[in-house]
N, C-alpha and C positions, 0 to 999 in steps of 0.2 A: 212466499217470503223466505230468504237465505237465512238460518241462521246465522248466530253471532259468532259462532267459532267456525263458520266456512267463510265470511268476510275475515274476519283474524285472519285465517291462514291467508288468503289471496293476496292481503296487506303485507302479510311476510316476505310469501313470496315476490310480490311487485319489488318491495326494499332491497330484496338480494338482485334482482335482474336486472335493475336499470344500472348499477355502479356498473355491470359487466357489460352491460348494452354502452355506456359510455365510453367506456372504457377499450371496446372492440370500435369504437366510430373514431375513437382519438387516432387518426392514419398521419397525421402529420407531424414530421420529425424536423428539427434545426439545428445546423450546427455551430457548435462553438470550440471556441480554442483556449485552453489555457496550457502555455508556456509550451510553443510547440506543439502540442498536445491537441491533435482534435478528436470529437465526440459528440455522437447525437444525442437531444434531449427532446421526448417528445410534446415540450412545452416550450416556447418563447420565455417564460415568466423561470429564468434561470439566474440564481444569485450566486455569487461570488464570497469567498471569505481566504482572506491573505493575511495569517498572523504569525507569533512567535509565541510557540508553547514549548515552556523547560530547553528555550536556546535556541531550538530548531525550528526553522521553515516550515510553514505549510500553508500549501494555496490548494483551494480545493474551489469547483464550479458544485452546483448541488439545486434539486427541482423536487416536489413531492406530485405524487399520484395518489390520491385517496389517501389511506396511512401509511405509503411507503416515501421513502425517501432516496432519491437515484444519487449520486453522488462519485467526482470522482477528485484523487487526493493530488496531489505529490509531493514530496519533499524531499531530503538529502538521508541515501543511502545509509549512510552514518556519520558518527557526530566529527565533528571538526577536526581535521589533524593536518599541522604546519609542515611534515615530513608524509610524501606519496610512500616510502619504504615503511612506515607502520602501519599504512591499510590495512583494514579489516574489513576490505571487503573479500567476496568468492574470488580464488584462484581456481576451482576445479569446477567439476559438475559437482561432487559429493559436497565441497562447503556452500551451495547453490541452495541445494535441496536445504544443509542444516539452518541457511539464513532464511529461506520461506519459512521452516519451519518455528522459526524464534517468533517470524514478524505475525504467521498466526498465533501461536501459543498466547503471545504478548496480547491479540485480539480479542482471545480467548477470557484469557485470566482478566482484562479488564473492566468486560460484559458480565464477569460473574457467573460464564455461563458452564453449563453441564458436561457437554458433550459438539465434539469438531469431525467432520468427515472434512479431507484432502485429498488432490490428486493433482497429477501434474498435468500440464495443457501446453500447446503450442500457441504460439502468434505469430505467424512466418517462423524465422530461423532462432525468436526467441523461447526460451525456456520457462513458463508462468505456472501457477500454484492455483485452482480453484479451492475455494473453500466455503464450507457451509457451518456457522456457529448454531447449536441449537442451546435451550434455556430444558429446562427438568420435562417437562411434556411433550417434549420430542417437537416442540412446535420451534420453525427457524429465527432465530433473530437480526441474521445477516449474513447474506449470500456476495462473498466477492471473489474477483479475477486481481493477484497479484502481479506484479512483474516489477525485475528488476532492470534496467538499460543505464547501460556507463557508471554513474555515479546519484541518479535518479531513482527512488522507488515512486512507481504508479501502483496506484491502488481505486479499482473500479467496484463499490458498494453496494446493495440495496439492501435500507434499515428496515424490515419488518416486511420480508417478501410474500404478499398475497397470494396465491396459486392460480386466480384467476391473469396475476401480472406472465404464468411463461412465459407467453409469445412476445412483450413488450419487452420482460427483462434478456431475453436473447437479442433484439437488437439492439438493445440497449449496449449491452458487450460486447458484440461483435463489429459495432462501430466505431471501435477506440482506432486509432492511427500514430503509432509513435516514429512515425519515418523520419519529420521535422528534428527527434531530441538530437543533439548533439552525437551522441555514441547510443549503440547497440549491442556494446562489447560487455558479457557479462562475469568476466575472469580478470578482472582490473585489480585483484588485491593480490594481497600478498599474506604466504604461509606460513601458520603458529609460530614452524621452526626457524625459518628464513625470520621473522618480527623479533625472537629471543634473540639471534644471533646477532643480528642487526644491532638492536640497542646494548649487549653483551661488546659486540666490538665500539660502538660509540663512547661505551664508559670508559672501558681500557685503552682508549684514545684521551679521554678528558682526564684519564688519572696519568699517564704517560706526561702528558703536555702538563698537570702540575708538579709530578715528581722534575720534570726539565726547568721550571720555574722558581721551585725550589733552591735549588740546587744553583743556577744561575744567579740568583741574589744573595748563595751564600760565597760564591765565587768570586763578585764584585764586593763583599762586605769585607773580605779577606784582602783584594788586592788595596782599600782604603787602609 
């Protein structure tokens, strides 16, 4: 007869093997598209969320596996402006890198969490930010692939990365396809000093054109 702490263990062990046995059988990927945007999920049973938080856009497609959550984002670069000469998006490589680095920090600081490894990654001729957010025991809370294209940020997630998930979460990312966006161009903005100067000459334009306004009505007040 077994005893009762070598069935325990076997129970144990059965519990941890079969999530991975499943999880190594799940071969089947499908794709879908959101906005341009395609990417494999390896489940049909894929939902959608298209809202409006603090202004901005964001449509995201999103699936779980076990406890993790695959997930990918997009929305508007940044926030709204009626004039293309105040962009604040990247004009160089260096403001490229400071803007990944905001849109992790910003990831960071919201998770509450401890500790970020980054580094920078390709996707063809695009320039992209891997990042890993960890919580206080070094354990991850969310592993993603940033990228920035035209006027678009993509952002490719997974909440609560497994270790048994590697080999899923690599294709998971390396199925993303941004060929479809619009632009691919990542230096679309416009520089600190170029933005001062810009709205600097705007005002001494709108003060020019009221001192001429002035001055004209007192012109016409005189020939009355």
């Amino acid at each position: 007869m077994k005893k009762p702490s070598e069935i325990k263990l076997k129970l144990i062990i059965g519990l941890f093997i079969v999530p991975l046995c499943l999880i190594g059988q799940n071969s089947n990927w499908f794709e879908f598209e959101l906005e341009n945007i395609k990417i494999d999920f390896p489940s049909e049973e894929v939902y959608q969320l298209d809202t409006i938080m603090k202004g901005i856009r964001l449509n995201q497609l999103y699936t779980t596996v076990g406890n993790s959550t695959l997930i990918i984002q997009k929305l508007p670069a940044e926030s709204n402006t009626r004039d293309k000469n105040l962009s604040s998006l990247p004009y160089n490589y260096e403001s490229l890198i400071e803007y990944y680095d905001g849109v992790i920090d910003g990831a960071k600081n919201s998770s509450k969490a401890e500790k970020v490894k980054k580094e920078e990654i390709k996707l063809g001729e695009l320039i992209g930010y891997k990042s890993i957010i960890y919580n206080d025991i070094e354990k991850p809370i969310m592993e993603s692939r940033t990228f920035l294209a035209g006027k678009d940020l993509i952002m490719l997630s997974i909440y609560n990365p497994e270790k048994e998930l590697t080999e899923l979460k690599e294709t998971f990312f390396n199925s993303v396809n941004l060929d479809g966006l619009n632009s691919l161009e990542q230096y679309t903005g416009k520089s600190t000093a170029y933005r001062q100067g810009y709205v600097f000459g705007k005002l001494i334009f709108y003060v020019m054109l009221g001192v001429g306004i002035f001055f004209l009505i007192r012109a016409l007040r005189k020939k009355k």
